[in-house]
ZAMI-28875 format. One record per residue (C-alpha): x, z, y; residue in three letters. Coordinates in steps of 0.1 Angstrom, whole numbers, plus 2048, in hexadecimal, padded with zeros to 3 digits. Layout:
XZYALA/...
REM end
This chain:
9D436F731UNK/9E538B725UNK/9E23AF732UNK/9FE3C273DUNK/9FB3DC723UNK/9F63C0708UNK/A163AD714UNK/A2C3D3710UNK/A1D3D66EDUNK/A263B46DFUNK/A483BF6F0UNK/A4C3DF6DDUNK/A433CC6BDUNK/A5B3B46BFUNK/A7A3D06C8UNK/A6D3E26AAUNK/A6A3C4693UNK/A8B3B569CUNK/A9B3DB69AUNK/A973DC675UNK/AA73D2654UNK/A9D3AC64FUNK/A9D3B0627UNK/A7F3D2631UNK/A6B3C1649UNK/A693A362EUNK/A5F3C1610UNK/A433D362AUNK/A363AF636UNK/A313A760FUNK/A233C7609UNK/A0A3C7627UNK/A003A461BUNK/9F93B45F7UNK/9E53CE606UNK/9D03B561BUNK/9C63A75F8UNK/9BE3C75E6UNK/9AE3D2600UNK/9A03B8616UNK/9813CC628UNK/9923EC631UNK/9B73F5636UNK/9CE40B64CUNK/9F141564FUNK/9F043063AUNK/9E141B61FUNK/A0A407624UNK/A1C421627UNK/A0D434605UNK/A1B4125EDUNK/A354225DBUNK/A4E4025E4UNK/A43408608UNK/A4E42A60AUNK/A6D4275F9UNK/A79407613UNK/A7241E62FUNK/A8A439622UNK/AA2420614UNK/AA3411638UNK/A9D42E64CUNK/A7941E657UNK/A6A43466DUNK/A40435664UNK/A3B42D68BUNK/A4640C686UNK/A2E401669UNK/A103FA688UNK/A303E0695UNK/A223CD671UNK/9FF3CE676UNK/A043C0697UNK/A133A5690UNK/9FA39B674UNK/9DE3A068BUNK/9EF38C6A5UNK/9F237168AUNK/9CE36F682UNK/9D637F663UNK/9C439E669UNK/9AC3B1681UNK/99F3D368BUNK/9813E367CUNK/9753F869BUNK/979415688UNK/99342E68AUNK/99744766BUNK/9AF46866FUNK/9D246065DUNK/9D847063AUNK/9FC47763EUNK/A07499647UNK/A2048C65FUNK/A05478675UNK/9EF49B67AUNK/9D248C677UNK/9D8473690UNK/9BB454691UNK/9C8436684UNK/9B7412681UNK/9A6404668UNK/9AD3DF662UNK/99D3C364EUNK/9AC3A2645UNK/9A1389655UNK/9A036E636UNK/99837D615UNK/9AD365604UNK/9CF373613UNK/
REM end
């Protein structure tokens, strides 16, 4: 059964997924799955959002950094993808050193 709070996430998600540029979500999705196989023991948002191709979709498409979690989301909610339990402060000067998760993949041959 799904909580409450769980059911208004996968909500927000979806609005912010199906909010944006198809031809963007289809770049960031390839890239997140790139970074999942550099990377496949620790990961985070900021580690997305500092590929160069990454950062320039977001400006091309006006991509606001909040919505980048929407991706990770729906990866872990595919299997694709789960949280560490650790939480690291974020590296971008915009987040203010806000905690951000840390993610692993959940199969190292993504």
């Amino acid at each position: 059964m799904t909580s409450i709070g769980q059911q208004l996430a996968n909500e927000g998600t979806d609005r912010v997924l199906a909010n944006s540029n198809e031809e963007a979500k289809q770049i960031l999705w390839e890239e997140l799955m790139t970074l999942m196989r550099l990377q496949p023991l620790f990961f985070t948002s900021d580690d997305l959002q500092s590929r160069e191709i990454v950062a320039q979709i977001m400006k091309q498409y006006c991509i606001h950094p909040n919505s980048i979690p929407a991706l990770f989301r729906k990866a872990s909610s595919k299997g694709l993808i789960e949280k560490t339990g650790q939480v690291i402060p974020s590296l971008r000067p915009s987040a203010h050193g806000r905690l951000i998760q840390v993610w692993r993949s959940c199969n190292e041959t993504n």
